[in-house]
N, C-alpha and C positions, 0 to 999 in steps of 0.2 A: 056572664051569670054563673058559668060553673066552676071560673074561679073563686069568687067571692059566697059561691054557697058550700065551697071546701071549705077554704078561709071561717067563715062561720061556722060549721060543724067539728071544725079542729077544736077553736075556740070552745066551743060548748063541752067538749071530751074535756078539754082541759079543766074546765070547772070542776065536772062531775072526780076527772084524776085529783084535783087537790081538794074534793070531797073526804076522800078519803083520810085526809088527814087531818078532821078539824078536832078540835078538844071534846071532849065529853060533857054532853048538855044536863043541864040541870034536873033532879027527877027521873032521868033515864039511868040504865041497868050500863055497867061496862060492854057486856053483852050485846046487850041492844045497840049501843055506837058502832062496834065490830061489826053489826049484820050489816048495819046502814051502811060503814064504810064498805062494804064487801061489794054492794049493790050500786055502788057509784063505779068504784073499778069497773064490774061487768057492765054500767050502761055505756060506759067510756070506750070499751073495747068492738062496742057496735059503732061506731067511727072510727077509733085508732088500731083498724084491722092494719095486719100483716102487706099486704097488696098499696096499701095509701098511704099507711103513715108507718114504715118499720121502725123506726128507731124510738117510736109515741110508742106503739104496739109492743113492742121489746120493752120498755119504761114500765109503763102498766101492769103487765106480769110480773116483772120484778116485784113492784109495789104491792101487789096482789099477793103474789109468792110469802113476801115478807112479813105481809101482815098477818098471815095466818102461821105462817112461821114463828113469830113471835110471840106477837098479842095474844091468837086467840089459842095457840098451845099450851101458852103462859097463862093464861085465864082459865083453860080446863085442867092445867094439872093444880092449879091456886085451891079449885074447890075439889079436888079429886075425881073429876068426870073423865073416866079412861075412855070411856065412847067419843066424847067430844073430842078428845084430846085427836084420837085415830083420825076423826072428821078434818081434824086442821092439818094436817101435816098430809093427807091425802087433799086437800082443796090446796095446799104448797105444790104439793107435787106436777099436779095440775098446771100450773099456770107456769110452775120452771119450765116444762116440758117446752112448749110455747116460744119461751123465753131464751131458751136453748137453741131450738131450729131457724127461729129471726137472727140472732148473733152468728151462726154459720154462713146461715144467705147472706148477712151485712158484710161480713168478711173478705164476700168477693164482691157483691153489687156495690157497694159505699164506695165512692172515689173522690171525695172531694175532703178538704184535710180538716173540715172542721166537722164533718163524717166520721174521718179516722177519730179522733181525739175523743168523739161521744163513744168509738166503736173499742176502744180500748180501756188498759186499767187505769184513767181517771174517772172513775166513777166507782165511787166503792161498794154501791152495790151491786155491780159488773165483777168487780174483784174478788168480791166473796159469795157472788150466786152458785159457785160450782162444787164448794164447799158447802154449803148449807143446804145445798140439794142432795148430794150425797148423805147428810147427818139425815133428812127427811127420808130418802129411801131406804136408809138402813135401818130407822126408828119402823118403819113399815113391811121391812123385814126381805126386802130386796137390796140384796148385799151385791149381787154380779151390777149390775147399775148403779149401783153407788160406787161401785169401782171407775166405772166407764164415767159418770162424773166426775170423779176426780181427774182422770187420764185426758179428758176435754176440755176439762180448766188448763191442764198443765200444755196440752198442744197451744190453748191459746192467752197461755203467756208468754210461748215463744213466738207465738203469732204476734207476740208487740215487735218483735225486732225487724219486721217486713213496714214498709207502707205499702198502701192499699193498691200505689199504679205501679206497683213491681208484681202483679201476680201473673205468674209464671206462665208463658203457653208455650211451652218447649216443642219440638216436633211440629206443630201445627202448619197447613198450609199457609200462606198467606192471604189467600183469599178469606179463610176462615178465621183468623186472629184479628185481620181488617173487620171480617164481619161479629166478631162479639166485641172488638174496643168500641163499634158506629153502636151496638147496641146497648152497653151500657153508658155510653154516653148522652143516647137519646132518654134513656132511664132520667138519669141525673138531671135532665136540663128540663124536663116535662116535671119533676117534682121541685126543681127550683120555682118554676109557674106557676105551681100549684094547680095543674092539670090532669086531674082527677081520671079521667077516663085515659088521657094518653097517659097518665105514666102506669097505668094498669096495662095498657095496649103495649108499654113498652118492655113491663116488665116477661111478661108474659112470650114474648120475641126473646127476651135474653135467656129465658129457662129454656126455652124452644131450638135457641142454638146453643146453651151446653146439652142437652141431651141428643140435639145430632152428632155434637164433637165426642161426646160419650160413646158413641153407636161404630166409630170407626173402630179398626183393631190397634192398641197398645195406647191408646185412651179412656177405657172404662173407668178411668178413675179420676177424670180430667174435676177438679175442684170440689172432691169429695166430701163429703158430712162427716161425723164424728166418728170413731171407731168402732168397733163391732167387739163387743165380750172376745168373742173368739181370736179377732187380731192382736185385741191387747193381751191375750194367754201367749200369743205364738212369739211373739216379738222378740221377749228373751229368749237364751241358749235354752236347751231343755232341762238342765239342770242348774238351772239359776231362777232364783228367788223374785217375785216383783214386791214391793214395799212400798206403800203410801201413806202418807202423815197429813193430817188437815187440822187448821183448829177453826173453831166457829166461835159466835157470841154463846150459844149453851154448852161447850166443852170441846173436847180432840177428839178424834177417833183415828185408829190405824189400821189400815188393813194389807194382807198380807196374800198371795197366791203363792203358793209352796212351791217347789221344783217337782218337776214329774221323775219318778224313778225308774230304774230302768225298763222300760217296755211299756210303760203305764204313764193314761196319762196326767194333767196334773190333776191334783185334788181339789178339793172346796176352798172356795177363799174364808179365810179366819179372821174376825174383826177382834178389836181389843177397844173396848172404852178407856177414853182418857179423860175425866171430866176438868179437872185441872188445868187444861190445858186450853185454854182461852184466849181471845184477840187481848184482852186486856195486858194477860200474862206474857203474852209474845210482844206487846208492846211494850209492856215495862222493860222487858230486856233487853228488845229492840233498840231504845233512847235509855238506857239506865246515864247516869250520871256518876260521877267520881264525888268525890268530897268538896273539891271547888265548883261541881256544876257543870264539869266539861261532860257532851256525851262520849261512852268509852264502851257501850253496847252495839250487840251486832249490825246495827246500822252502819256505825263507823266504822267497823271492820270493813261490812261489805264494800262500804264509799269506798275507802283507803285503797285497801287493793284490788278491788276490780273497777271502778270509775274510767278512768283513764284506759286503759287495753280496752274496755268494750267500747270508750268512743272510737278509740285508731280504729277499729274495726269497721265502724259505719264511714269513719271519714275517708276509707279506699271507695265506698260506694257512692260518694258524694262526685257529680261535674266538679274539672279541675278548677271551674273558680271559686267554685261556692266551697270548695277544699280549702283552698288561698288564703282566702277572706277568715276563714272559719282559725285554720293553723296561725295565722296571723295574731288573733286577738290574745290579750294576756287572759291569763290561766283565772285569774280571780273574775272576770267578766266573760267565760266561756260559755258559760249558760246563758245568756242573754243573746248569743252566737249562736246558736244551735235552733236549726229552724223547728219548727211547730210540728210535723211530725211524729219527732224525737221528745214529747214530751215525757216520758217516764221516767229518758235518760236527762234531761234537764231538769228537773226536779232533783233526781240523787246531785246532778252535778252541785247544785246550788248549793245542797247541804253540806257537800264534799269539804266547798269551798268556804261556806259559813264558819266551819268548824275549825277548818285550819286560821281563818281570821282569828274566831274567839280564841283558839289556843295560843296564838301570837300575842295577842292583846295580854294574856294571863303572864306570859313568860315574861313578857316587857315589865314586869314590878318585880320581879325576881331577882337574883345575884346574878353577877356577869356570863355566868354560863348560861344560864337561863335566855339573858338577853340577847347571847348569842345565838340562841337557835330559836328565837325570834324572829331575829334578822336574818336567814336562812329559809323560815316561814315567808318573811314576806318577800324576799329576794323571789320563791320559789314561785309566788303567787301572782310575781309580775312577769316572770317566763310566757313568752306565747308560747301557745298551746301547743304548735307542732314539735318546740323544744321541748317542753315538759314532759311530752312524752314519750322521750328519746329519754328523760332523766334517768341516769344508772341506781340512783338509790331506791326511784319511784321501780324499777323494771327487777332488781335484788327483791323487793317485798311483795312482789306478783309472783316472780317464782318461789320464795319462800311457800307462801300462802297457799298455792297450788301444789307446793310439796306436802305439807300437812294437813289440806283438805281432804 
């Protein structure tokens, strides 16, 4: 019964979650759907609590986040209500906050790969929550926190380059690394069940033993939360500058921590609005196209030269045969090689390799030179992988690239 009365209650949250997004009803106010949608979120959130459903519970806030992000920001600044406007972007802030501390605990609890893949940047509004929360705490006039957003977006970008059963217990007894792998795997396998009370029972054993591992000395930091204003001041030299650049759906902003001078320490951080500076705009130069169509924007840059060295790099951390198999495959089917995971880096790879096709394909109607470096493209595209990435022209345009980045 207490499966199937989770099972039901998931199901019900879920209704009330894609409440939220229904069309706007006939006779009623913009306004009035925005409350309604508002009201479905929060009944959702009384089943897709943090403890039962994290990764519903992290969904919802987003969703939440965003519609008052949006909508109903966009709706008080449409009539000029600067009261309301403050209301939305403080009911955002609200529900990022949330939405922030479930993505940290997912980070270390999530162990299973189709966990990872929800718990990273395939999900674009995962991609851009840390961004938009930042634009929302600076619109509200909390600048140090919208620093510290940004800096927890960017740790967990680099957080895609780990999967989830590499987290680190360095130093730890043995008895004790035994005893939090048997606890988060009793986690995982009681919500595979959908066993409501144990995986509450289990979770609650796994927080219980990081914070005994926390309690020993040269552990208090054992799987830490996001950074602290104050660590992200200390980080750099003292006389060096911190710089962050973000863009969102309503504009850029940049913010700046000055260098401390001597004896003094640093100053207030300096925001700069960038309204221009938009996902649209970073997309259009992202994919810009050439005159034939080819893309020739920073996309392809980044594919071109850094694709290739950031996989070498995973493929030393891969078992020797899933290595093999992987080096083995040609270069144009690499990405269909590359386990699940790796999906952020299979995606660029795809495009990598999209691109070098279509350009083959372009240069094959051209003059003989043309054709020739066709045939080069596709020579290069049928290299397995472990060769290609030995390629001296591919390894010439990584250091070029790295020389004038």
């Amino acid at each position: 019964m207490t499966c199937q009365r989770s099972r039901l209650h998931r199901r019900w949250a879920g209704h009330r979650n894609q409440g939220g997004c229904q069309p706007t009803d006939l006779g009623i106010t913009r306004r009035d759907n925005l409350e309604a949608a508002i009201r479905h979120y929060e009944e959702a959130l009384t089943v897709r609590t943090l403890a039962d459903f994290p990764i519903d519970f992290r969904a919802t806030q987003v969703n939440l986040a965003w519609l008052a992000f949006d909508a109903l920001a966009d709706e008080a600044e449409r009539v000029g209500d600067a009261a309301a406007r403050l209301r939305a972007y403080t009911l955002a802030d609200a529900a990022y906050q949330p939405a922030r501390a479930a993505q940290v605990e997912l980070g270390w609890l999530e162990g299973d790969e189709q966990g990872k893949a929800q718990l990273l940047g395939q999900h674009q509004a995962l991609r851009e929550m840390y961004a938009r929360h930042a634009y929302v705490l600076w619109q509200l006039g909390n600048l140090k926190e919208a620093i510290r957003a940004l800096d927890a977006g960017r740790a967990q970008a680099l957080a895609e380059s780990q999967t989830l059963r590499s987290v680190s217990l360095p130093g730890l007894s043995p008895e004790d690394a035994a005893a939090f792998a048997a606890a988060r795997t009793a986690w995982e396998q009681a919500r595979a069940q959908g066993d409501l009370p144990l995986a509450r029972a289990a979770r609650q054993r796994l927080l219980a033993m990081r914070e005994q591992i926390r309690s020993q000395p040269g552990h208090e930091d054992f799987l830490p939360g996001e950074p602290t204003y104050q660590q992200i001041t200390a980080a750099p030299a003292h006389d060096q500058a911190l710089i962050y650049l973000a863009a969102t759906d309503k504009g850029g902003l940049a913010f700046m921590l000055p260098p401390a001078r001597a004896g003094a320490p640093r100053g207030q951080p300096l925001a700069l609005d960038l309204p221009a500076l938009t996902w649209d705009l970073v997309g259009d130069w992202l994919v810009r196209p050439d005159e034939e169509r080819r893309v020739v924007g920073g996309l392809r840059l980044a594919l071109d030269w850094q694709a290739l060295p950031l996989l070498g790099s995973w493929l030393v951390q891969m078992d020797e045969p899933e290595q093999m198999q992987v080096r083995a495959t040609p270069l144009r089917a690499a990405a269909d090689a590359l386990p699940e995971p790796l999906g952020t880096l299979r995606v660029a790879f795809r495009r990598m390799t999209a691109a070098w096709v279509a350009e083959a394909k372009q240069l094959a109607q051209g003059d003989e030179h043309d054709r020739e470096t066709a045939r080069q493209i596709e020579a290069r595209l049928q290299l397995p992988l472990g060769d290609a990435l030995q390629t001296p022209r591919l390894l010439r345009e990584v250091t070029w690239f790295e020389g004038v980045s």
